[in-house]
Backbone as CSV, one residue per row, in Angstrom:
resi,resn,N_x,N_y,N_z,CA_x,CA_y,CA_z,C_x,C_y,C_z
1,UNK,24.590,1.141,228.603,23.901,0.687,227.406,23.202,1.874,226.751
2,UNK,23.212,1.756,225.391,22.347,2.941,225.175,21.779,2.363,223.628
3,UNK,20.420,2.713,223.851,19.999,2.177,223.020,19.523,2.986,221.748
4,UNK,19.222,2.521,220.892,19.206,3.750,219.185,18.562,3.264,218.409
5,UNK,17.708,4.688,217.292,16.762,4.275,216.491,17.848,5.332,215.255
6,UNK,17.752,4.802,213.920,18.180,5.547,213.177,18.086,4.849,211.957
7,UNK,17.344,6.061,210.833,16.921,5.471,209.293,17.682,6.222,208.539
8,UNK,18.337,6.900,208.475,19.027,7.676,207.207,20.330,8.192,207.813
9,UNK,21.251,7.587,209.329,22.400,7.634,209.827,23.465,8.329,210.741
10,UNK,22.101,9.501,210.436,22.577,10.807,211.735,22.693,10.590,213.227
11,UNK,22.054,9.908,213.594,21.768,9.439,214.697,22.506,8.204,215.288
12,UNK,22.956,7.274,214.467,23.665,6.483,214.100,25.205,7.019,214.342
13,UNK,25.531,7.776,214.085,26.875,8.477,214.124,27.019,9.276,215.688
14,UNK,26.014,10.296,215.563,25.608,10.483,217.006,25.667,9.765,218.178
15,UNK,25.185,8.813,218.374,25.656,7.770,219.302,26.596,6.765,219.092
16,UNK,27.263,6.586,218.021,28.623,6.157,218.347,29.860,6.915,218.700
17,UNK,29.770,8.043,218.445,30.836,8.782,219.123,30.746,8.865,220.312
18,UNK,29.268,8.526,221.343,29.226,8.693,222.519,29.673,7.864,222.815
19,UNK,29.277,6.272,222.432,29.440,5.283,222.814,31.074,4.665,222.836
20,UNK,31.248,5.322,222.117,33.386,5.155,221.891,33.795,5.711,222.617
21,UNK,33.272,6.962,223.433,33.605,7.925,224.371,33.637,7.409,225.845
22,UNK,32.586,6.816,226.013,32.382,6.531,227.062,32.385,5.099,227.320
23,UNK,32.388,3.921,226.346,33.095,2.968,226.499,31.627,2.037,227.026
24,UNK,30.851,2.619,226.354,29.107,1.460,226.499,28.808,0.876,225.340
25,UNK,27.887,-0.357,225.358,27.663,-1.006,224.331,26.542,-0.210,223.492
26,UNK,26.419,-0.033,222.119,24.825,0.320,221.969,24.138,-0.638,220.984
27,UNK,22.530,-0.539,221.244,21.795,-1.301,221.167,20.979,-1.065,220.175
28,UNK,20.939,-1.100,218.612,20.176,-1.068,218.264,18.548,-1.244,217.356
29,UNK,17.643,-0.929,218.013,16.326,-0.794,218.673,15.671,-2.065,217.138
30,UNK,15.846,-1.727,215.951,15.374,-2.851,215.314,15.528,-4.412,215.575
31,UNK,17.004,-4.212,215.785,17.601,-5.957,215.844,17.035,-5.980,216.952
32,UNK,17.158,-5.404,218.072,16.802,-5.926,219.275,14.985,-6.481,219.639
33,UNK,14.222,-5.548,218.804,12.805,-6.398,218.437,13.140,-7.418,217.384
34,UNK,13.860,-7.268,216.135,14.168,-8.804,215.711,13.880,-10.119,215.983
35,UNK,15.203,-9.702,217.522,15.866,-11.007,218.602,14.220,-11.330,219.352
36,UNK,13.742,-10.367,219.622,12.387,-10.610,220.689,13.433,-10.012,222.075
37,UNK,14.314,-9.152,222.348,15.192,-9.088,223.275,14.693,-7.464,223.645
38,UNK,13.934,-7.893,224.980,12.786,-6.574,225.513,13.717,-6.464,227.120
39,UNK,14.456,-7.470,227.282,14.859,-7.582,228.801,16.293,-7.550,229.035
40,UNK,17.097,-6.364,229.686,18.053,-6.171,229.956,18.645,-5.992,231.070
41,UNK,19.885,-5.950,231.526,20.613,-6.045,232.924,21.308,-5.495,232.690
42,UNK,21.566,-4.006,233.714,22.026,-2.736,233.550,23.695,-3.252,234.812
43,UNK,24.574,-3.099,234.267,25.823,-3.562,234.738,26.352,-2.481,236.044
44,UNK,27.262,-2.880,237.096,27.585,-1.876,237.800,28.442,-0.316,237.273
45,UNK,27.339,0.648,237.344,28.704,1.750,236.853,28.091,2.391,235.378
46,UNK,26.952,1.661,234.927,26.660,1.477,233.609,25.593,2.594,233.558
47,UNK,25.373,3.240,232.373,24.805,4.417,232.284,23.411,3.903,231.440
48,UNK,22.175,4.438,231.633,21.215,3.925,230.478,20.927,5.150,229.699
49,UNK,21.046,4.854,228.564,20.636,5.890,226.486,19.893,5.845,225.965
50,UNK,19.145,6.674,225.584,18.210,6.762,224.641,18.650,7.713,223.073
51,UNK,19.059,7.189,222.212,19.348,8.014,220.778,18.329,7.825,219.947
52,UNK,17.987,8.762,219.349,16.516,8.596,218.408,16.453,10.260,217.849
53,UNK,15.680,9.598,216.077,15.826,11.155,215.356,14.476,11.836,216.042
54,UNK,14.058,12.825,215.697,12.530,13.139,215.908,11.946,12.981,214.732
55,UNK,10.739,12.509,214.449,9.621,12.441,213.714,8.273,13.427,213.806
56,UNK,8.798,14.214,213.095,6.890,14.815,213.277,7.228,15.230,214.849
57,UNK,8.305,16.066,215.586,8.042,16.199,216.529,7.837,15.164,218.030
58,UNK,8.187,14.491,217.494,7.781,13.045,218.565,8.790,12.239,218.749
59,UNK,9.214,11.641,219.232,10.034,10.299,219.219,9.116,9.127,218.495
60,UNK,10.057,8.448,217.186,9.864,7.555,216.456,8.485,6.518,217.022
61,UNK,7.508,6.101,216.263,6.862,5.188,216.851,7.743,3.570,217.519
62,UNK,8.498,3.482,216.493,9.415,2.023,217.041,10.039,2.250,218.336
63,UNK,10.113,3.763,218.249,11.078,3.288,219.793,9.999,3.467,221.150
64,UNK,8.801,3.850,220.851,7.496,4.441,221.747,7.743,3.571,221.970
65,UNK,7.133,2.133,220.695,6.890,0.819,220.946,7.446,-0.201,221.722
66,UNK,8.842,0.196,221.386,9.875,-0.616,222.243,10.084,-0.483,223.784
67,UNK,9.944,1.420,224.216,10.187,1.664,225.487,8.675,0.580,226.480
68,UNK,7.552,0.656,225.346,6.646,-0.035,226.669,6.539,-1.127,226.540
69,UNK,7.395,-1.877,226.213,7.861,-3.701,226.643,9.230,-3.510,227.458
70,UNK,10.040,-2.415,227.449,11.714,-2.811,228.072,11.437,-3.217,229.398
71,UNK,12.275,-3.926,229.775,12.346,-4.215,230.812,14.241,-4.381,231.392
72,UNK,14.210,-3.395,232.357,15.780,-3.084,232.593,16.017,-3.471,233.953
73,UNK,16.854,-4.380,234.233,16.874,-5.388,235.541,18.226,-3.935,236.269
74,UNK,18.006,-3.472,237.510,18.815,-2.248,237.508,19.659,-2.962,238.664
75,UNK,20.894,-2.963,239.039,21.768,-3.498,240.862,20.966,-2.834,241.857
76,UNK,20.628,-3.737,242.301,20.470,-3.301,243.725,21.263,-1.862,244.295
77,UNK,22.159,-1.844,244.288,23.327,-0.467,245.258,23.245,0.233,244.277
78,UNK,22.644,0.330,243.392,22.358,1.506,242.144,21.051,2.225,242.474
79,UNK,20.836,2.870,243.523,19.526,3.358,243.277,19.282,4.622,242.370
80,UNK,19.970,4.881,242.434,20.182,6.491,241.247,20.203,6.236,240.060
81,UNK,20.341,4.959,239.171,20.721,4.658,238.322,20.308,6.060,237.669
82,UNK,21.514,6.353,236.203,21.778,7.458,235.582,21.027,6.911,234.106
83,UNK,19.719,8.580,233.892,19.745,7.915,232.787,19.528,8.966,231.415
84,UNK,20.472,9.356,230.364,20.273,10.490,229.770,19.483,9.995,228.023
85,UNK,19.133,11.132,227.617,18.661,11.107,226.067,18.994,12.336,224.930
86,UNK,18.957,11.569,223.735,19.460,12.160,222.957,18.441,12.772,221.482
87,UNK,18.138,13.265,221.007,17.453,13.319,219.789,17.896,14.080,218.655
88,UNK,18.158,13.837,217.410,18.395,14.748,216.261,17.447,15.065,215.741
89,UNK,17.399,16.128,214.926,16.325,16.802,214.271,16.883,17.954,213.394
90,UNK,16.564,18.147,212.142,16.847,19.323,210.961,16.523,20.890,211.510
91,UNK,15.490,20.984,212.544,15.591,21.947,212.863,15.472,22.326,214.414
92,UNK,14.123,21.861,215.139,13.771,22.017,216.225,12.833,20.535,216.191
93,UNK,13.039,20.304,218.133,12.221,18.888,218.139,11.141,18.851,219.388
94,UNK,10.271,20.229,219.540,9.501,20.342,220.321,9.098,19.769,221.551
95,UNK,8.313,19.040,221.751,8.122,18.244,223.235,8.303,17.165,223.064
96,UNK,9.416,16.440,222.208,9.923,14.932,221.838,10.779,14.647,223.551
97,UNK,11.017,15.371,224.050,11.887,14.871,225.527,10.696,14.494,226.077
98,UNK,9.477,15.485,226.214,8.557,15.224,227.531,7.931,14.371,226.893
99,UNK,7.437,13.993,225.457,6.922,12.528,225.350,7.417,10.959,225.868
100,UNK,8.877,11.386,225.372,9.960,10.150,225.786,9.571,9.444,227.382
101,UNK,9.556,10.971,227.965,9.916,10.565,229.604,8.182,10.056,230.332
102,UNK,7.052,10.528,229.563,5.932,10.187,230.097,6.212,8.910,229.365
103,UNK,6.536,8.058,228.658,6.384,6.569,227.755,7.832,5.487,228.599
104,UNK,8.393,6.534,229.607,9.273,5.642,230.398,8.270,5.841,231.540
105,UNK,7.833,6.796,232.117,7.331,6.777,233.353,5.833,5.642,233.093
106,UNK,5.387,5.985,232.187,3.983,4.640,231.995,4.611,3.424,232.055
107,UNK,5.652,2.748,231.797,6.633,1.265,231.916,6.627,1.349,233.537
108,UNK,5.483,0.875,234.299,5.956,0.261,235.546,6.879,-0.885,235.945
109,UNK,7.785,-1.402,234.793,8.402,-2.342,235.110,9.841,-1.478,235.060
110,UNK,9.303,-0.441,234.684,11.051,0.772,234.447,11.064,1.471,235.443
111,UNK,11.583,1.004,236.991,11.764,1.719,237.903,13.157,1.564,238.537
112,UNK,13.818,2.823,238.664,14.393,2.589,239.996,14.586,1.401,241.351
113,UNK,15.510,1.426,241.828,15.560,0.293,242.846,14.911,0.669,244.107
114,UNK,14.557,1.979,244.057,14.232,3.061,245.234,12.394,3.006,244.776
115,UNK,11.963,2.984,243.533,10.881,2.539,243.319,10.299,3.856,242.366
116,UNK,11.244,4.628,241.968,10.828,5.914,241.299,10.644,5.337,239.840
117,UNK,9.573,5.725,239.011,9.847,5.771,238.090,11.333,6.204,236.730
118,UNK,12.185,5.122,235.895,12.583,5.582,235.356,12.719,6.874,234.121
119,UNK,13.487,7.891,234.639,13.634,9.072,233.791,14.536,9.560,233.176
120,UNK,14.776,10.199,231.785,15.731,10.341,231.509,15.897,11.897,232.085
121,UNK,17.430,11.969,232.623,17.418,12.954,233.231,18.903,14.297,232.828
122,UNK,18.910,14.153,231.388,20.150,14.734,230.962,19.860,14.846,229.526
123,UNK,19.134,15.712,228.878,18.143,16.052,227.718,19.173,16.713,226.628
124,UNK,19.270,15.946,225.102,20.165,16.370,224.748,19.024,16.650,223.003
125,UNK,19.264,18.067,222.508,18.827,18.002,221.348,20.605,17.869,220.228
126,UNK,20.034,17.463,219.181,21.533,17.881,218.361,21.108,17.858,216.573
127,UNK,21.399,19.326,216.281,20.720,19.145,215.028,21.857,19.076,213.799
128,UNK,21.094,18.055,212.517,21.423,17.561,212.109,20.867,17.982,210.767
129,UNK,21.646,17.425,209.441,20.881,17.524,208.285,19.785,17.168,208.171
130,UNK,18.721,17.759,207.391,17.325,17.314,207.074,17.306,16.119,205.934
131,UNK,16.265,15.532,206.003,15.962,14.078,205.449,14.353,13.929,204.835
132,UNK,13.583,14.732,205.944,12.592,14.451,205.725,11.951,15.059,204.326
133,UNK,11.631,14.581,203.416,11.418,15.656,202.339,9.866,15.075,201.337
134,UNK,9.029,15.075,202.545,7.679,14.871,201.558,6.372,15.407,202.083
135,UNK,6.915,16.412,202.219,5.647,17.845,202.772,6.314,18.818,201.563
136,UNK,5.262,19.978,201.041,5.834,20.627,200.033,6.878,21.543,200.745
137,UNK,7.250,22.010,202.091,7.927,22.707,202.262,9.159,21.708,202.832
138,UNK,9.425,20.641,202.659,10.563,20.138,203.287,11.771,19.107,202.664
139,UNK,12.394,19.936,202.565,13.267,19.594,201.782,14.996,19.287,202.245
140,UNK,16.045,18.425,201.943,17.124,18.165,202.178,17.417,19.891,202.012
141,UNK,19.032,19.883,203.102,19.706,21.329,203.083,20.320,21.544,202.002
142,UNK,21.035,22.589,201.281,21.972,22.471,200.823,23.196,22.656,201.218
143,UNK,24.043,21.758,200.194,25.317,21.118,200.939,26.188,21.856,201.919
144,UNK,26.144,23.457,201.759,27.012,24.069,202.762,26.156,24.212,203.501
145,UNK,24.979,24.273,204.041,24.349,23.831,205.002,24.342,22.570,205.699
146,UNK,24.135,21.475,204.620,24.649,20.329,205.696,25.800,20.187,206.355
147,UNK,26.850,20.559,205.495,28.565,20.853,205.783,28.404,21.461,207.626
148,UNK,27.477,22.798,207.287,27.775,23.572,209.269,27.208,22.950,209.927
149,UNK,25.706,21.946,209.816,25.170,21.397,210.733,26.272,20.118,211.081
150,UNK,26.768,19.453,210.957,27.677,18.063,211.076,28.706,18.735,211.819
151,UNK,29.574,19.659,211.050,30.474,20.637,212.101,29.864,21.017,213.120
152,UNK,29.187,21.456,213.203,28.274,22.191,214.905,28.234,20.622,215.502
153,UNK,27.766,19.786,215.368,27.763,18.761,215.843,28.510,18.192,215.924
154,UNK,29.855,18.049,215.800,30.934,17.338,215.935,31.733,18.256,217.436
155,UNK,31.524,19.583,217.298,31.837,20.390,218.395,30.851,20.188,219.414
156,UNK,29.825,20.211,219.264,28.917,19.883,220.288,28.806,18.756,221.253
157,UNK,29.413,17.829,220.115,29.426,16.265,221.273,30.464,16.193,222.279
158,UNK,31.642,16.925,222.482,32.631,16.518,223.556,31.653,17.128,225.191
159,UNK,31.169,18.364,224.915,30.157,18.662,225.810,29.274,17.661,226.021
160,UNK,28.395,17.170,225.430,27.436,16.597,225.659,28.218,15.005,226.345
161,UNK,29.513,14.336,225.874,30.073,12.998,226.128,30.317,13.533,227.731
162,UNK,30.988,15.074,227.993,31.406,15.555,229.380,30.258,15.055,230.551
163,UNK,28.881,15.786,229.846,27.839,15.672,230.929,27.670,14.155,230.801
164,UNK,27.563,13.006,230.453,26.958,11.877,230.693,28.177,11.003,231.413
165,UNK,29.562,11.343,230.560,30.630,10.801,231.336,30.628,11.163,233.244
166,UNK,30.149,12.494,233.448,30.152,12.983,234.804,28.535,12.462,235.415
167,UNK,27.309,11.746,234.745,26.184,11.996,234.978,25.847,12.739,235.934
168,UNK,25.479,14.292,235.247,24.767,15.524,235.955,23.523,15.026,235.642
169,UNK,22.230,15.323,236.374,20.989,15.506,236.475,20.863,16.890,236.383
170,UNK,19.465,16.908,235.702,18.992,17.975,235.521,19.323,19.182,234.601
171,UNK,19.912,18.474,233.154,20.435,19.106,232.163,19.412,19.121,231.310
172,UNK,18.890,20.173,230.655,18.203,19.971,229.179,19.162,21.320,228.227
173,UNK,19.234,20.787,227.521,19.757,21.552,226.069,19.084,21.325,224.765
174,UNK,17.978,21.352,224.307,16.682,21.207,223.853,16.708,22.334,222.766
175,UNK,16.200,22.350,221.652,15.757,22.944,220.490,15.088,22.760,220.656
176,UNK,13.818,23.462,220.878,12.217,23.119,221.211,11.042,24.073,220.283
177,UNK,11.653,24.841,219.667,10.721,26.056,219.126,10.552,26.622,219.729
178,UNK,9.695,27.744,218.568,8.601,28.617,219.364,7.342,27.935,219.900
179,UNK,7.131,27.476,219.593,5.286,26.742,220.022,5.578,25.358,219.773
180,UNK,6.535,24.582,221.301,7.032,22.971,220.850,5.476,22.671,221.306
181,UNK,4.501,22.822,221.963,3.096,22.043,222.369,2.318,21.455,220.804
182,UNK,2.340,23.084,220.550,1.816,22.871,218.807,2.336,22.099,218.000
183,UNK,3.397,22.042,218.392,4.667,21.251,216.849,4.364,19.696,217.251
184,UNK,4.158,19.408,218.601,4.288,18.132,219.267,3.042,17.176,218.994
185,UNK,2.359,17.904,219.640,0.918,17.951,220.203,-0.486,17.774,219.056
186,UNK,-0.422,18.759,218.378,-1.193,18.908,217.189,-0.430,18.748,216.316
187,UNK,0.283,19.536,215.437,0.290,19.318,214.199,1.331,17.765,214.523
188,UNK,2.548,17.644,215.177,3.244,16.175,214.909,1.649,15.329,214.975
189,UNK,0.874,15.446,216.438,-0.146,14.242,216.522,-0.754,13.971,215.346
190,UNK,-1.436,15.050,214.489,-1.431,14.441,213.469,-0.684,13.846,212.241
191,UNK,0.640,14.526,212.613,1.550,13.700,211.434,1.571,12.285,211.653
192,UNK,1.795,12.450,213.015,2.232,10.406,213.229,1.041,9.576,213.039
193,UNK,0.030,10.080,213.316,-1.201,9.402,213.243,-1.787,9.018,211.829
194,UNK,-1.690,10.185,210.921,-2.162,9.783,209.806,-1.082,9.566,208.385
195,UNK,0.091,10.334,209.064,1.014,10.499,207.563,2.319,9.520,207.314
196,UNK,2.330,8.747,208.860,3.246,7.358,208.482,2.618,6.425,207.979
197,UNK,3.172,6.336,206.783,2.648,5.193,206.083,3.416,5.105,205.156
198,UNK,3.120,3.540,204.081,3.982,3.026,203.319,3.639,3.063,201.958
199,UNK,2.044,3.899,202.083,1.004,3.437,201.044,1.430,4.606,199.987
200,UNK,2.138,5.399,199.649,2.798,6.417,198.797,4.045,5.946,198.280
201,UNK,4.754,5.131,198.263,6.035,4.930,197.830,5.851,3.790,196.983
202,UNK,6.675,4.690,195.799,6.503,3.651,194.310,8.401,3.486,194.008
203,UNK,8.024,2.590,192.873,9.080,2.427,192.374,9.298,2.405,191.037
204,UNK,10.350,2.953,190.040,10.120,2.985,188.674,10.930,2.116,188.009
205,UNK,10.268,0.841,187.775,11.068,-0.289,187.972,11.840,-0.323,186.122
206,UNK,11.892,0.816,185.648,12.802,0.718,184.436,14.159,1.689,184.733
207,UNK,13.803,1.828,186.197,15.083,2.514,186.676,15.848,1.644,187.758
208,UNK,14.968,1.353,188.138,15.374,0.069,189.481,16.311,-0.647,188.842
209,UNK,17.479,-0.983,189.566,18.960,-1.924,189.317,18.737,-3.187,190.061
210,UNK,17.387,-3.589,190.661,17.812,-4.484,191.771,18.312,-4.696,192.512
211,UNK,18.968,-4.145,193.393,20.255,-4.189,193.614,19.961,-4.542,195.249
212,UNK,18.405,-4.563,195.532,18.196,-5.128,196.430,18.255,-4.063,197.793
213,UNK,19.365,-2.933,197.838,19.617,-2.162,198.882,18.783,-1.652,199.588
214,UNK,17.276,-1.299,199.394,16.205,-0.836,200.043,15.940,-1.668,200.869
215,UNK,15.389,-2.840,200.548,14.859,-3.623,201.824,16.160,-4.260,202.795
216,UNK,17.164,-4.072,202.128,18.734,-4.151,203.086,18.452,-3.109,204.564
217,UNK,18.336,-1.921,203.774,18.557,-0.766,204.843,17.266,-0.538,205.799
218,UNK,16.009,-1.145,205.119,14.779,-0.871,205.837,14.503,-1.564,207.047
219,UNK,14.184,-0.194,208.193,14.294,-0.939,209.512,13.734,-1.824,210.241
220,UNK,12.722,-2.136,209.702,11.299,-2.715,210.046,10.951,-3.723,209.055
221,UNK,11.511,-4.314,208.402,11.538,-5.709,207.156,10.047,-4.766,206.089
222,UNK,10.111,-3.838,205.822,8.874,-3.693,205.284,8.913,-3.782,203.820
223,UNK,9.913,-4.180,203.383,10.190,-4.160,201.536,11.004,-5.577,201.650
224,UNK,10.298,-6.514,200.652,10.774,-7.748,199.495,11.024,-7.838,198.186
225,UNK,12.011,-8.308,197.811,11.886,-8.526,196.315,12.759,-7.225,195.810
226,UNK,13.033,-7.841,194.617,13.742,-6.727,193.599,13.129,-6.713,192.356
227,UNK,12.295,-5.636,191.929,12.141,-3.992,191.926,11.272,-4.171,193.696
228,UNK,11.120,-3.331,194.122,10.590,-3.660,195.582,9.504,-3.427,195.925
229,UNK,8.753,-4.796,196.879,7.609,-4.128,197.283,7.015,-3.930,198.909
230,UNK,6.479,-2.979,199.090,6.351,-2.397,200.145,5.067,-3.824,200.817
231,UNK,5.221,-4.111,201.737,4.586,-5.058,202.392,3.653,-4.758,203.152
232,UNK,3.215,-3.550,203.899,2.312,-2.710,204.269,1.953,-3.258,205.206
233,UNK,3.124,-4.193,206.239,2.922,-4.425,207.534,2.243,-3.552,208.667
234,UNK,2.198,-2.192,208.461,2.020,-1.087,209.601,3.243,-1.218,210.718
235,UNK,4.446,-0.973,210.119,5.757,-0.955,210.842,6.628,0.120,210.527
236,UNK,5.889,0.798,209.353,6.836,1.902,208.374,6.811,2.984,209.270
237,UNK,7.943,3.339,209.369,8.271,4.625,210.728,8.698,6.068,209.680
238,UNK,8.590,6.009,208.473,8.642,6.916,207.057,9.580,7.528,207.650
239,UNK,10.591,6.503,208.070,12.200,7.186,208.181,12.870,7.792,206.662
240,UNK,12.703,6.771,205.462,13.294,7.738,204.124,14.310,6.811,203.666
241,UNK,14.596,5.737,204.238,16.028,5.246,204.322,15.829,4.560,202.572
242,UNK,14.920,3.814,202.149,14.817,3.316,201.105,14.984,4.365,200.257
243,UNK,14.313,5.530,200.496,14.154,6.502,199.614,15.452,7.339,199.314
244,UNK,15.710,7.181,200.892,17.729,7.959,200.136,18.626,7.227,199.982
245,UNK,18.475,5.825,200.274,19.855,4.883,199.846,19.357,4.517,198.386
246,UNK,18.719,4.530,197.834,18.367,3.834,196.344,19.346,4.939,195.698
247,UNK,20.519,3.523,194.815,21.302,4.316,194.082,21.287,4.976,192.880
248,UNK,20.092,4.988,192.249,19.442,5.540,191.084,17.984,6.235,191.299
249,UNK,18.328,6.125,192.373,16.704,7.389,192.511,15.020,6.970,191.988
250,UNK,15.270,5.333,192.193,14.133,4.797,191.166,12.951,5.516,192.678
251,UNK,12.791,4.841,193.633,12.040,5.009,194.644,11.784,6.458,194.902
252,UNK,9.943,6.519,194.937,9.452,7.976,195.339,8.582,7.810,196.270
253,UNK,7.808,8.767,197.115,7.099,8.611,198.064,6.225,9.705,197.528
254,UNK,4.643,9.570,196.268,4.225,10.058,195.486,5.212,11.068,194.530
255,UNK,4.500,11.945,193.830,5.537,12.910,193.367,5.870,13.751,193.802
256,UNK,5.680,13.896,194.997,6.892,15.254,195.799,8.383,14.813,196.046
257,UNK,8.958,13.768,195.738,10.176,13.674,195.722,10.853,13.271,194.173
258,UNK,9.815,13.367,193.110,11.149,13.238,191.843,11.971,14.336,191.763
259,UNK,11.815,15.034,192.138,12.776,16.220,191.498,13.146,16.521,192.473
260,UNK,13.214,16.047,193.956,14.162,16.293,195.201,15.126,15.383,195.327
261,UNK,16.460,16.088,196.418,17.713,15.357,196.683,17.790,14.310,197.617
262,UNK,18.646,13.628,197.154,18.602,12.554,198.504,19.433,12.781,199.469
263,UNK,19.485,12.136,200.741,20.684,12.545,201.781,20.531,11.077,202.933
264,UNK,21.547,11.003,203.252,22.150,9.846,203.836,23.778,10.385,204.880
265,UNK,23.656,10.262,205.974,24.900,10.517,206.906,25.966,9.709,205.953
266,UNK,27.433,10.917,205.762,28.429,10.275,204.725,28.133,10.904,203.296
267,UNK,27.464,10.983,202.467,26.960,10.779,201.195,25.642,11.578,200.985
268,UNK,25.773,12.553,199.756,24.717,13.372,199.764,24.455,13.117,197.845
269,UNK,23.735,12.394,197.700,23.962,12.238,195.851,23.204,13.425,195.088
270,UNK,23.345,13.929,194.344,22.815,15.239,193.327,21.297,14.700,192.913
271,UNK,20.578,15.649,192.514,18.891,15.475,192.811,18.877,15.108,191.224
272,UNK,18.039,14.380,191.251,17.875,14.103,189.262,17.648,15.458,188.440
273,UNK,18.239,15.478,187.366,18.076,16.403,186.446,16.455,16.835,186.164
């Protein structure tokens, strides 16, 4: 089983090539809070996944959220159960592994049959086009840049399908920076803490088509209605997805994105004039 968080598709793609590879179901992490479906039964032979972009250095709040309700019923004659992770990121994703694995090891109901805490133990970074684009320095690649990152990654995954198909322990292949504590630690802690939010994103509803696609794609039900409005549940994981699937560019997240490009795995649309 392997389970997945993904707002703008990189990641999304990422773990289905694994998952075609290796012939596991994957799970993903919205619908499955949807369903209310926190409790699973890990099959004989069956490998457990973690796919998720990085945020601010961190693993996504939804999937924090999710790892400390799972509950994974493991076989008995499995005491080893195998369990690897994955993360994308535009550039480097600092101490997003060692957060992951302290937010499985706090789940005392995520153990081993032997009684060890569950760990992921086969650390995979894989970088990907950038998305995030509402800090003044961060911005989508350009296109022959996105073009080599997707290629590097398309070469990269038969390696990475090798190690999980064989489950080796004790693999990390990690983009971590120069200073992942800092990237993680401080400056992400404060990104996630104060800069996810929903409370910046407008819409210019004489551009808006209705067309409804934002709150389609949004992972967390946080947009109703057509021109759209943000519902300000405190669920917004400022994945972008509204912001890069809108097919006219009505949706901004203040004004640091009118005059930036959008990007979406598949489809990269030209930045407004």
């Amino acid at each position: 089983m392997i389970f997945y968080f993904s707002g703008t598709g990189n990641t999304k793609w990422v773990a289905e090539q694994i998952a075609e590879a290796i012939g596991e179901e994957l799970l993903y992490i919205p619908e499955l809070i949807r369903k209310g479906l926190y409790e699973h039964k890990l099959h004989e032979g069956e490998r457990i996944g973690f796919c998720f972009p990085t945020h601010g250095w961190q693993p996504p709040r939804i999937v924090r959220d999710y790892i400390r309700q799972l509950r994974i019923a493991i076989p008995k004659n499995d005491a080893n159960a195998f369990c690897w992770a994955l993360t994308t990121c535009g550039d480097n994703m600092g101490e997003a592994m060692t957060i992951l694995n302290k937010e499985l090891a706090a789940n005392t109901q995520l153990q081993t049959t032997d009684g060890r805490p569950l760990q992921a133990e086969a650390l995979f970074s894989v970088i990907m086009p950038e998305s995030y684009v509402c800090l003044p320095f961060m911005k989508t690649d350009p296109e022959e840049k996105e073009t080599r990152k997707i290629e590097q990654a398309k070469s990269q995954l038969p390696h990475i399908i090798q190690i999980v198909e064989e489950r080796r322990r004790g693999v990390e292949e990690l983009e971590k920076g120069a200073t992942p504590r800092l990237y993680s630690y401080v400056i992400g802690g404060y990104f996630n803490k104060k800069m996810i939010s929903d409370r910046k994103f407008t819409v210019d509803n004489d551009v808006c088509i209705q067309c409804g696609k934002c709150a389609q794609v949004c992972p967390v039900d946080n947009i109703k209605g057509t021109p759209p409005e943000w519902i300000h549940n405190g669920r917004c994981t400022s994945c972008l997805a509204c912001y890069h699937r809108c097919p006219v560019h009505a949706i901004n997240y203040g004004n640091i994105t009118r005059r930036r490009d959008q990007y979406y795995f598949g489809h990269k649309p030209k930045a407004n004039p």
